[in-house]
C-alpha positions as CSV (number, residue, x, y, z in Angstrom):
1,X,71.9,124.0,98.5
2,X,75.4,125.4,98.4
3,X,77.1,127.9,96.0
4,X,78.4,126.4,93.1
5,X,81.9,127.8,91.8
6,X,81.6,129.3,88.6
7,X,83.1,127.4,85.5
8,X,87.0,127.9,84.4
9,X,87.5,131.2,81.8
10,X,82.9,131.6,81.8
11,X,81.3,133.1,79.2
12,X,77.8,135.0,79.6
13,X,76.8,133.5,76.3
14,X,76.9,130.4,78.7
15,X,75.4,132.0,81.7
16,X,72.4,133.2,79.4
17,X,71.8,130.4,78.1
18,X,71.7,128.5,81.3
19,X,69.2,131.4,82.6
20,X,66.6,131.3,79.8
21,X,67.2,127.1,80.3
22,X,66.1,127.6,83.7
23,X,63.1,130.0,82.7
24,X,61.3,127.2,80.9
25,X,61.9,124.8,83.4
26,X,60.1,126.8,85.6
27,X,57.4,127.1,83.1
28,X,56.7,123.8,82.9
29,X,56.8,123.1,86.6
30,X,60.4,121.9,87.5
31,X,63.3,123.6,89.1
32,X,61.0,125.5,92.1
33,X,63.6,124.1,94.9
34,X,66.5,125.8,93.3
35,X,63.8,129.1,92.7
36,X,63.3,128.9,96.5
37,X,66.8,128.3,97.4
38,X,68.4,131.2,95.6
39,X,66.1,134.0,95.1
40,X,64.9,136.1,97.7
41,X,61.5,137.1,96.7
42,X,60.0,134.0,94.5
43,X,57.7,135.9,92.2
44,X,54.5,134.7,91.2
45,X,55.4,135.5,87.5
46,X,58.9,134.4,87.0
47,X,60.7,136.3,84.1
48,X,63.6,136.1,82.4
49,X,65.4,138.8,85.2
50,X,64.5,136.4,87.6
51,X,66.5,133.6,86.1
52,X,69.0,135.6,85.4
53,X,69.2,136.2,89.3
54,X,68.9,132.9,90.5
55,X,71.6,131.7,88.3
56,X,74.0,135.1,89.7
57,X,72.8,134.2,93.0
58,X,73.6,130.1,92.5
59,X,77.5,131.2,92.0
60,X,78.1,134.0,94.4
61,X,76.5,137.1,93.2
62,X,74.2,139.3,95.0
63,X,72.9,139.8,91.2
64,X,73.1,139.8,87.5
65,X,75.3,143.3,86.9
66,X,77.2,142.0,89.4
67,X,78.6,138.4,87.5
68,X,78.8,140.5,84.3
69,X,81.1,142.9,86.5
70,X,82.7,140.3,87.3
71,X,83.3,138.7,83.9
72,X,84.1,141.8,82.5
73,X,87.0,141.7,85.1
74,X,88.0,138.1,84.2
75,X,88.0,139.3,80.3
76,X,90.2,142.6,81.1
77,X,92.9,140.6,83.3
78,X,93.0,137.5,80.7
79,X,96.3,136.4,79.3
80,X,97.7,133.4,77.6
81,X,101.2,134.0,77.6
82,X,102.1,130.3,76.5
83,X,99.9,130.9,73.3
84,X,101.5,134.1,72.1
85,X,103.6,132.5,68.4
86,X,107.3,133.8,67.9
87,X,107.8,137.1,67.1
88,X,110.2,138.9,64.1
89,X,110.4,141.7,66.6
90,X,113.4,141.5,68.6
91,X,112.5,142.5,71.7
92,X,109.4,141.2,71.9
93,X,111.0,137.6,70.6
94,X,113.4,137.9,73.4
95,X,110.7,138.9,76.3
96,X,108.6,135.7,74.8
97,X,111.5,133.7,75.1
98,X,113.0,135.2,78.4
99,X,109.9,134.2,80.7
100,X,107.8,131.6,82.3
101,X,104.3,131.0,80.5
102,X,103.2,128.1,82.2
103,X,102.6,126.3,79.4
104,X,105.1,126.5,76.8
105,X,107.9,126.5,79.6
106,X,109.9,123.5,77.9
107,X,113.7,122.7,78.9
108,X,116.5,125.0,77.1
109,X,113.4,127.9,76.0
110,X,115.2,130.5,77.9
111,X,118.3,129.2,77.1
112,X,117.1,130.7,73.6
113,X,116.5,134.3,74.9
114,X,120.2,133.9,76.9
115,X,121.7,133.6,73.4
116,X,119.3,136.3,72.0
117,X,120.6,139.0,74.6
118,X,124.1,137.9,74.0
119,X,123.7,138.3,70.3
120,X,122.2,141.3,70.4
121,X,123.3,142.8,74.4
122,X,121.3,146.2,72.9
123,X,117.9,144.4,73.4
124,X,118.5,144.6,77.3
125,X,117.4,148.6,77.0
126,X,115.2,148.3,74.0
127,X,112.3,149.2,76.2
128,X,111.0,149.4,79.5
129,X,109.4,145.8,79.3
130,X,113.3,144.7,78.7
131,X,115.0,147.1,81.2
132,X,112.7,145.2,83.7
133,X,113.4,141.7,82.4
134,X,117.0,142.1,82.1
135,X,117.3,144.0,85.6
136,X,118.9,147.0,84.1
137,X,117.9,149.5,86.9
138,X,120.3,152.4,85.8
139,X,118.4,152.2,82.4
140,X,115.3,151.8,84.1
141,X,115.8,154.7,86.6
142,X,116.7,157.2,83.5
143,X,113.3,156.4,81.2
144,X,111.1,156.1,84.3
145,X,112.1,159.6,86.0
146,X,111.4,161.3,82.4
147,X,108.2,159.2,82.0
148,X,107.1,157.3,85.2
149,X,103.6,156.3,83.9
150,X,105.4,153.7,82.4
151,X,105.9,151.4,85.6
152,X,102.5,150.9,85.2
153,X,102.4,150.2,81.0
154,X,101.4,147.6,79.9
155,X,102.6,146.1,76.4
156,X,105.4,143.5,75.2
157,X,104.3,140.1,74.0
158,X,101.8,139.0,76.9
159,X,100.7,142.8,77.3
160,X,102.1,142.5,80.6
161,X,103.6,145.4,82.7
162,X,107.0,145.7,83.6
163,X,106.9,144.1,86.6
164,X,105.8,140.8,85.6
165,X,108.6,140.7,83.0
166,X,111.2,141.6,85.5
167,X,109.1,138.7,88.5
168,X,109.4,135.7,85.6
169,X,112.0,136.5,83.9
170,X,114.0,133.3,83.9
171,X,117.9,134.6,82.4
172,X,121.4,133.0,83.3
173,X,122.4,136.5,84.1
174,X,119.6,138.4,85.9
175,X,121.0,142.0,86.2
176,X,120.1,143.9,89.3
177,X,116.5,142.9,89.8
178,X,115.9,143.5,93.0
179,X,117.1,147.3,92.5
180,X,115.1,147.5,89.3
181,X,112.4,146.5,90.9
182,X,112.5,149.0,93.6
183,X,113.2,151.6,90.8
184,X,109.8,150.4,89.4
185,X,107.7,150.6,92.7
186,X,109.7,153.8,93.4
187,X,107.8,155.5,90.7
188,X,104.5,154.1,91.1
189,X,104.4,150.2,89.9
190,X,101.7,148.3,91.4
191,X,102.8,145.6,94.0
192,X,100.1,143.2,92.8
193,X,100.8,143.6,89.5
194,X,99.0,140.2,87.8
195,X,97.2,138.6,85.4
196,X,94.2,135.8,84.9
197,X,95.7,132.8,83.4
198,X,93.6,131.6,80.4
199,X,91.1,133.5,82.4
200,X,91.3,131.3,85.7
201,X,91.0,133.3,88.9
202,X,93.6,132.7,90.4
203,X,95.4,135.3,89.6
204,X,99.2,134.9,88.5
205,X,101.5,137.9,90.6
206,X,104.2,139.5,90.6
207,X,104.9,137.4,93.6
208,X,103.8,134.0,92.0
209,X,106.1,134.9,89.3
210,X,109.2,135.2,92.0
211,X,108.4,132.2,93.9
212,X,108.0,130.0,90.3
213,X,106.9,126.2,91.2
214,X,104.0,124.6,89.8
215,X,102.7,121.6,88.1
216,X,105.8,121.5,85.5
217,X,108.1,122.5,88.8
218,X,108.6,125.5,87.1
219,X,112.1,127.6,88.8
220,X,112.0,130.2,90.8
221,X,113.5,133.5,90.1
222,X,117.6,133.6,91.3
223,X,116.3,136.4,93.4
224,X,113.3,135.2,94.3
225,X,113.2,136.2,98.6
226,X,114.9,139.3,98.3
227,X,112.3,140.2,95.1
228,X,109.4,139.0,97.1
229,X,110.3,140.5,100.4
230,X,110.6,144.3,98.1
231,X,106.8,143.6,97.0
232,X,105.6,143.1,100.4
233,X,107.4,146.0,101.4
234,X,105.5,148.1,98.8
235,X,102.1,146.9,99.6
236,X,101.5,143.5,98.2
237,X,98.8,141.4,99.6
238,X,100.6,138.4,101.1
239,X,96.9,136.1,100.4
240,X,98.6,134.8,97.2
241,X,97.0,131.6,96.4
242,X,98.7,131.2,93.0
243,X,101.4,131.1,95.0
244,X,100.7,128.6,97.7
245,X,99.6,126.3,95.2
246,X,102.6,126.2,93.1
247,X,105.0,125.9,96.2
248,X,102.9,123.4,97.6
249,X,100.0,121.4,96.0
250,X,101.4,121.6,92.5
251,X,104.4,120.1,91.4
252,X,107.4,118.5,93.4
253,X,106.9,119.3,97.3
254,X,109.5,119.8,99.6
255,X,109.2,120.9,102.8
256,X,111.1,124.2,102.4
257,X,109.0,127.2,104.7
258,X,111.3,130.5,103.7
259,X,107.9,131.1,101.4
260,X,105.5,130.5,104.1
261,X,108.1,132.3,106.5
262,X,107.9,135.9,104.4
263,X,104.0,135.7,103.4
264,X,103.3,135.1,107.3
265,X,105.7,137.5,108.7
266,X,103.5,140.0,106.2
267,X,100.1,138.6,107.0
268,X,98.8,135.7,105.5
269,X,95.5,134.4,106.6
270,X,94.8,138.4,107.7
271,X,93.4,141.4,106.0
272,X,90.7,141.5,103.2
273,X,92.5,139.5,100.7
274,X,94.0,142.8,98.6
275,X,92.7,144.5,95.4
276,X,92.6,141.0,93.5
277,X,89.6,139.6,96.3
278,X,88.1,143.3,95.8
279,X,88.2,142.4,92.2
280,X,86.9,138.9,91.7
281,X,85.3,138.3,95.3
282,X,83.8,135.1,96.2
283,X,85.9,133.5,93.4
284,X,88.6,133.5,95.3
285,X,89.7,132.1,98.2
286,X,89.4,134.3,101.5
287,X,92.7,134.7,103.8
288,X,91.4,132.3,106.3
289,X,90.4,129.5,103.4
290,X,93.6,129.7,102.2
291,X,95.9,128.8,105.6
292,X,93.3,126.0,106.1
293,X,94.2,124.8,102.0
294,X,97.9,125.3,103.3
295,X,97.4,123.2,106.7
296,X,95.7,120.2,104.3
297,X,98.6,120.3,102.2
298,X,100.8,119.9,104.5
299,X,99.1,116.8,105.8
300,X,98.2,115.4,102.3
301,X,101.9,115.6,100.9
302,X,104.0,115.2,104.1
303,X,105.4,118.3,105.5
304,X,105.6,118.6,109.6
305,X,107.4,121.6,109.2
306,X,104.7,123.4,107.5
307,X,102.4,122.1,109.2
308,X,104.3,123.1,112.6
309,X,104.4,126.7,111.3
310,X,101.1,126.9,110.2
311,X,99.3,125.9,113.2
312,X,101.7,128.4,115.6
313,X,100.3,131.4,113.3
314,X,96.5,130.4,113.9
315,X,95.9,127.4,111.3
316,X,92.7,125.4,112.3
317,X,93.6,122.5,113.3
318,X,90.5,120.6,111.6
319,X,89.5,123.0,109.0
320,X,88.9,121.3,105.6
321,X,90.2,122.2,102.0
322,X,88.4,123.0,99.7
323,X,90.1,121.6,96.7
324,X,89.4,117.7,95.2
325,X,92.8,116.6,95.9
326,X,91.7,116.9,99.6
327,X,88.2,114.6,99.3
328,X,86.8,116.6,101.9
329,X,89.1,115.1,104.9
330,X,90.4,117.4,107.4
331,X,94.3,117.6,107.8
332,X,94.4,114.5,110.4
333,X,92.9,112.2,108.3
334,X,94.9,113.5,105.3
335,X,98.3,112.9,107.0
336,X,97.0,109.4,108.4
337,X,95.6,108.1,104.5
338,X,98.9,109.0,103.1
339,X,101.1,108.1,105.8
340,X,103.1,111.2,107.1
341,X,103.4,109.5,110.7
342,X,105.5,112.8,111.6
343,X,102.7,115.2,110.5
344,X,99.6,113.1,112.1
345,X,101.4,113.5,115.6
346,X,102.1,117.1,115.0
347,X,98.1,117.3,114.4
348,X,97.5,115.2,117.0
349,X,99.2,117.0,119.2
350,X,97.4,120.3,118.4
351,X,94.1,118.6,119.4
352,X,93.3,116.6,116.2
353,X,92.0,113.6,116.6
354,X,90.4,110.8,113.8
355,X,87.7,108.1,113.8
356,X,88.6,106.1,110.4
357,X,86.4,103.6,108.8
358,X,87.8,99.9,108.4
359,X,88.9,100.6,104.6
360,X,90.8,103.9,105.3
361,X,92.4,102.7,108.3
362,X,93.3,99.8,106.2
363,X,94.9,102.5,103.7
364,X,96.4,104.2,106.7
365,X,98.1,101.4,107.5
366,X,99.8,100.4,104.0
367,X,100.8,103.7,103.8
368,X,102.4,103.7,106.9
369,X,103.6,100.6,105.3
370,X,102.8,98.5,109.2
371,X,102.7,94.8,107.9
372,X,101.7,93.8,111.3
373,X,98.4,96.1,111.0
374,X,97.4,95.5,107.5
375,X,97.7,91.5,108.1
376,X,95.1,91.9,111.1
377,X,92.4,92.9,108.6
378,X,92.3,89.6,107.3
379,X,92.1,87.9,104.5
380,X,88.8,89.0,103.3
381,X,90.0,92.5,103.0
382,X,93.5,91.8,101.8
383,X,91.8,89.8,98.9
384,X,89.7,92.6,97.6
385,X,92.2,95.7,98.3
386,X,93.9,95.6,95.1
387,X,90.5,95.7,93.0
388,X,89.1,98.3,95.5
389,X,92.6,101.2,95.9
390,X,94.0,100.1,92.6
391,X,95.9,103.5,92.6
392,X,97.1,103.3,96.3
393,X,100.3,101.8,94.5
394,X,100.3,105.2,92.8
395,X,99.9,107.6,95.4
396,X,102.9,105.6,97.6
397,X,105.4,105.5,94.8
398,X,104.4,109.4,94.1
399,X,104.8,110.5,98.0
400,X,108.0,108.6,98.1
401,X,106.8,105.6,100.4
402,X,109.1,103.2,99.5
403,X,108.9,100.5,102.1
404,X,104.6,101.5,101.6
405,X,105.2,100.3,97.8
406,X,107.1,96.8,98.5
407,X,104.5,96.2,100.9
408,X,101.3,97.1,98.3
409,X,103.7,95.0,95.7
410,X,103.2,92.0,98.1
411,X,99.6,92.5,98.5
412,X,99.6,91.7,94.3
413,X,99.0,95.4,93.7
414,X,100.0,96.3,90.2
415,X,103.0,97.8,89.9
416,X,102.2,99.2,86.1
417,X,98.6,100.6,87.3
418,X,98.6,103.7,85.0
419,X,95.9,106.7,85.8
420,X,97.4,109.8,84.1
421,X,100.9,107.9,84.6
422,X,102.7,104.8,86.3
423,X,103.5,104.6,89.7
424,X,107.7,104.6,87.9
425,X,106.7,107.6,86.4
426,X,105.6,109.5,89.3
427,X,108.6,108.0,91.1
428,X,111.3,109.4,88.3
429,X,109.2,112.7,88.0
430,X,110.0,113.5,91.8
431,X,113.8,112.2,91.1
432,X,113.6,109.3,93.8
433,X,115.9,107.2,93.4
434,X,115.3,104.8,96.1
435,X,111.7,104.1,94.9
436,X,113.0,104.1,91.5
437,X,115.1,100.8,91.6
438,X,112.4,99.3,94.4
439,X,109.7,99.6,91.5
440,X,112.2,97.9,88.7
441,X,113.2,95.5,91.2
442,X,109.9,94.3,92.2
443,X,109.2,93.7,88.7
444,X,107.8,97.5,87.4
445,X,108.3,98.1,83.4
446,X,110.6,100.4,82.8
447,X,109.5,101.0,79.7
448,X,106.2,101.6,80.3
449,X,104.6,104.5,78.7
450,X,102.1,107.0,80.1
451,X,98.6,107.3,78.3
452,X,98.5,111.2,77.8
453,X,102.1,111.6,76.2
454,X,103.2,108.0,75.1
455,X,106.5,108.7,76.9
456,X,108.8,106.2,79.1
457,X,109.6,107.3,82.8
458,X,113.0,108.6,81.5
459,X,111.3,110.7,79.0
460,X,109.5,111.9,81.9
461,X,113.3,111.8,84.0
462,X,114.8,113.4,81.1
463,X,112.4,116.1,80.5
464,X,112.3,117.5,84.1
465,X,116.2,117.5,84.3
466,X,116.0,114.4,86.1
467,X,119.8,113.2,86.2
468,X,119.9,110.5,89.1
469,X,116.9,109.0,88.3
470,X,117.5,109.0,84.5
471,X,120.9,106.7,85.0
472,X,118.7,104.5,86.7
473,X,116.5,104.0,84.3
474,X,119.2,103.8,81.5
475,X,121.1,101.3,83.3
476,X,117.4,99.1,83.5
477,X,116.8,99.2,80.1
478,X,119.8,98.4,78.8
479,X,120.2,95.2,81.6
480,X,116.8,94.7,80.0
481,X,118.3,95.0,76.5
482,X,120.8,93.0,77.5
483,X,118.9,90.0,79.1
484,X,116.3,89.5,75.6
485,X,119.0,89.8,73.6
486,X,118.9,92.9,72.0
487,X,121.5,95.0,73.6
């Protein structure tokens, strides 16, 4: 029976609750497997202690202090920064503005603070929390050598400390960061400065601020190498998986490695994993677990580059991910479901090697978008492959296939399948224009809206500062404005 991973933000109301549940299943004669499995002396008389360590022991802790250590941790390091409500405080109105939240990080929001600061240019040294935001490293040199504890204060808005204002800090005119930064660490700023995320653990750093990405392709910072490159420098643990998902299984991908580049050139997939592993242990992800999630990524979303890279610093060729994007396939068969033909023979290469079942080599196949291949599986399987992968249409237009999505369109796929979106929504989303008009021409609706926000793919277009794709889509409705009449 395997460890289970412990629950988003937990709460020991929930964990008690699930103990004393599991003390009266015992009782009345159920539950002695998971007894057996998990603790290490299976008392005759099981009391409520016991539960209690069974249920620490089921997610990863030796025992029960130890996973209320542990959520006392989560609790301490817990911030919401997209929940914190405008501010009549200036400074503290402009920090709110001024900075990435992930989840309040709408288009034009730090336009706002932009205008703030050039409203009021005294808010740039109205504190320390500023100083670092705004890059002001004279100002920041002058408070700090006075009173240097307060590197390490933490306070403004999201009760951050300097340093994260300064790493995601989004202005049109950054200052000096990279010298107030140094000024920061010079006088005793921590390196791994972070925080929990709604209390997710995975923890957002100073680093994950530079880098930016992430499911809303949030931007990086202007600085964002040189910033990163000063925090390694000073000690920060290179074993970022905030990081590495927001530059490569969240959001947009691209197969741009100057992130990989620094964090390996300072030890990724080595060491201990840094004060944040000492902090929240097995819920997070070891060194090693993290190059194989990196590897898997790079097969899943199509980057031979990466993947190159990865595997000449150590990257198992076969190790599995561990997150559900990956379905528990190793990078081979990732890079063969979705069709990276490029990335499958760098793996193959390195010794990997596949054995697919007829319905994923069938997959494999459409991806690769190989007519010849997919017609040899006959007309038994071609019959029953859009009711079985209704969302393969998806996954091609959202990778960019283009020829994969004709082919699936021929097949009598449907173009307007909608999961959390449309295959034309995924399409504008990543700005591809080539799959873009392929959908509208092969009969897609292009205005379609997505179940979760009742928006069109050029909302979607629109929204992410989608240009190219957006004309498309204009141009599209209006021919289809035209051709009813109503244009």
């Amino acid at each position: 029976m395997a460890v289970r991973p412990l629950p988003d933000n937990p709460r020991i109301d929930w964990l008690r609750k699930q103990a004393k549940t599991l003390l009266r299943q015992v009782d009345a004669g159920r539950s002695e497997e998971l007894v057996a499995e998990f603790h290490p002396r299976p008392p005759r008389t099981f009391t409520l202690s016991d539960a209690q360590l069974v249920v620490a022991r089921m997610y990863g802790f030796a025992s029960w202090p130890r996973l209320r250590h542990h959520l006392d941790t989560i609790a301490r390091h817990s911030r919401s920064p997209h929940l914190v409500e405008p501010a009549a405080d200036l400074p503290a109105e402009f920090l709110r503005l001024a900075c990435l939240t992930y989840g309040a990080d709408h288009p034009g929001r730090t336009g706002q603070a932009d205008l703030l600061l050039a409203r009021h240019p005294e808010l740039a040294t109205a504190d320390v929390f500023t100083m670092a935001a705004t890059g002001s490293a004279e100002a920041l040199a002058g408070v700090l050598a006075a009173e240097p504890e307060l590197a390490r204060a933490q306070g403004g808005p999201f009760g951050w400390e300097p340093l994260l204002y300064l790493t995601y800090a989004r202005l049109a005119t950054p200052g000096e960061p990279v010298a107030a930064a140094r000024v920061l660490l010079r006088h005793g700023a921590d390196p791994d400065a972070g925080f929990l995320w709604e209390g997710l653990t995975s923890p957002f750093t100073a680093l994950t601020g530079a880098f930016g990405g992430g499911e809303a392709d949030q931007p990086p910072h202007p600085h964002a190498l040189a910033l990163a490159r000063s925090l390694l420098e000073a000690g920060a643990d290179p074993n970022d998986g905030q990081t590495l998902y927001n530059r490569g299984l969240g959001g947009s991908f691209s197969d741009d490695v100057s992130h990989l580049e620094l964090l390996l050139e300072f030890g990724l997939g080595r060491g201990g994993g840094g004060p944040w592993q000492v902090r929240l242990g097995p819920a997070l992800r070891s060194p090693r677990q993290l190059m194989r999630e990196e590897l898997a990524t790079a097969a899943l979303r199509g980057g031979p580059r990466r993947a190159r890279l990865l595997l000449a610093h150590g990257a198992e060729v076969d190790g599995r991910g561990g997150h559900p994007a990956f379905g528990g396939h190793t990078p081979y068969e990732l890079a063969l479901l979705n069709g990276h033909t490029e990335v499958a023979r760098v793996l193959a290469a390195a010794g990997a090697s596949a054995d697919l079942e007829e319905m994923d080599a069938f997959v494999a196949a459409c991806m690769r978008a190989d007519a010849a291949a997919v017609a040899g599986f006959g007309g038994e399987v071609l019959a029953r492959a859009p009711a079985r992968f209704p969302g393969l249409v998806h996954r091609a237009a959202g990778l960019g296939k283009t020829e994969a999505v004709r082919l699936l369109a021929g097949l009598g796929f449907d173009l307007d399948h909608g999961e959390r979106s449309t295959p034309l929504h995924e399409a504008a989303w990543n700005d591809d224009v080539e799959t873009v008009r392929a959908l509208i021409e092969l009969g897609a609706d292009p205005a379609i809206t997505d179940p979760r926000f009742g928006a069109t793919p050029l909302g979607w277009a629109e929204h992410g500062g989608r240009h190219r794709v957006a004309a498309v889509l204009r141009e599209a409705l209006e021919g289809r404005g035209r051709s009813s009449g109503t244009g």
